[in-house]
N, C-alpha and C positions, 0 to 999 in steps of 0.2 A: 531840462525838465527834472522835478523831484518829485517824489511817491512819499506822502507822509501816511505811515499806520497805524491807528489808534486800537491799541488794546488793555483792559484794566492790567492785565501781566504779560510782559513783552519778552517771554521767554526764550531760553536758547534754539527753544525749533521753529520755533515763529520766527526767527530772525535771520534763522538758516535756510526755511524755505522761501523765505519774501525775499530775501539778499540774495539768493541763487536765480530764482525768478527775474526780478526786475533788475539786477547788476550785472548776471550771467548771460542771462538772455535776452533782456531788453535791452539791457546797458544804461540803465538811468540809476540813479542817486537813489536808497529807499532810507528813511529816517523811519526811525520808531518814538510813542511817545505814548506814556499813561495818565497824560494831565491832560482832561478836557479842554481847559484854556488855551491850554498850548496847541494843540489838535484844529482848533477853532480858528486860531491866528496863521497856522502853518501856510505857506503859498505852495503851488501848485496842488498835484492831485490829490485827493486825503482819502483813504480809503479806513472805514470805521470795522474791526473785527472784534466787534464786543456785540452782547445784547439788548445793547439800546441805542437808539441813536442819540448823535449827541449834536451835530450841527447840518443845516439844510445842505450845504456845498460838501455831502460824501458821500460814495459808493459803500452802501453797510451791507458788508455779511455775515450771516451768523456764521458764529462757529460750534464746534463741535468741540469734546473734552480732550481729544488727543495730543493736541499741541499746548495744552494747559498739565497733561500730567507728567508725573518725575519720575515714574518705574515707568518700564515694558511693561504693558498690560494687552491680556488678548481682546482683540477690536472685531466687533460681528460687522461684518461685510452684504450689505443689501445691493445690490444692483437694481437700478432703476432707472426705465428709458427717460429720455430729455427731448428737447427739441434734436439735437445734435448726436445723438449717439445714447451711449449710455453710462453712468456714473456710478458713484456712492458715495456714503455720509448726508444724507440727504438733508435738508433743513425745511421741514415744511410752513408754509406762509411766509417764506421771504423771498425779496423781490429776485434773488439767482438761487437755486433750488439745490444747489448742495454747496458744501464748505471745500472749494477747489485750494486753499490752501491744505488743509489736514487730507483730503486727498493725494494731493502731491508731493508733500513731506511720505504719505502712508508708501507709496507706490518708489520715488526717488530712493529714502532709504532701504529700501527692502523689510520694511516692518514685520512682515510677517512671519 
């Protein structure tokens, strides 16, 4: 199985937290890609981490600005219940309600 993730900048902590994710822990292959076309064509799962979608066959989540910026910058922390517990980063109106990558990079690294 491969994990293809579609983001317009497929930066070093995107690629640190999806590669530690799905390589670490899942054990599956994760490719990154900033070309629509390609993202479109890719086989298996495609998971879209921008803000728009771009093909009907992916999982899109938004994201949030953490895993797009270049400094340490201080990050306001909202807690908010879920179905499942509770979270943060939350992304309202999209179909999963917070950005579990820039979460998991936040919390993994010790960002704080």
């Amino acid at each position: 199985m491969n994990v293809t993730i579609y983001a317009n900048d497929c930066t070093q902590r995107l690629q640190y937290i999806c590669s530690f994710i799905f390589g670490d822990l899942v054990g599956v292959e994760c490719d990154f890609s900033n070309t629509p076309g390609e993202f479109k064509n890719a086989e298996g799962i495609k998971i879209n981490y921008s803000n728009s979608p771009v093909c009907e066959e992916e999982f899109h989540l938004l994201p949030v600005d953490l895993l797009f910026q270049k400094n340490i910058l201080p990050q306001i922390i909202e807690c908010f219940e879920t179905a499942n517990g509770k979270a943060f980063f939350k992304t309202p109106n999209a179909a999963f309600p917070f950005d579990i990558f820039a979460a998991s990079f936040y919390l993994l690294s010790r960002y704080e």
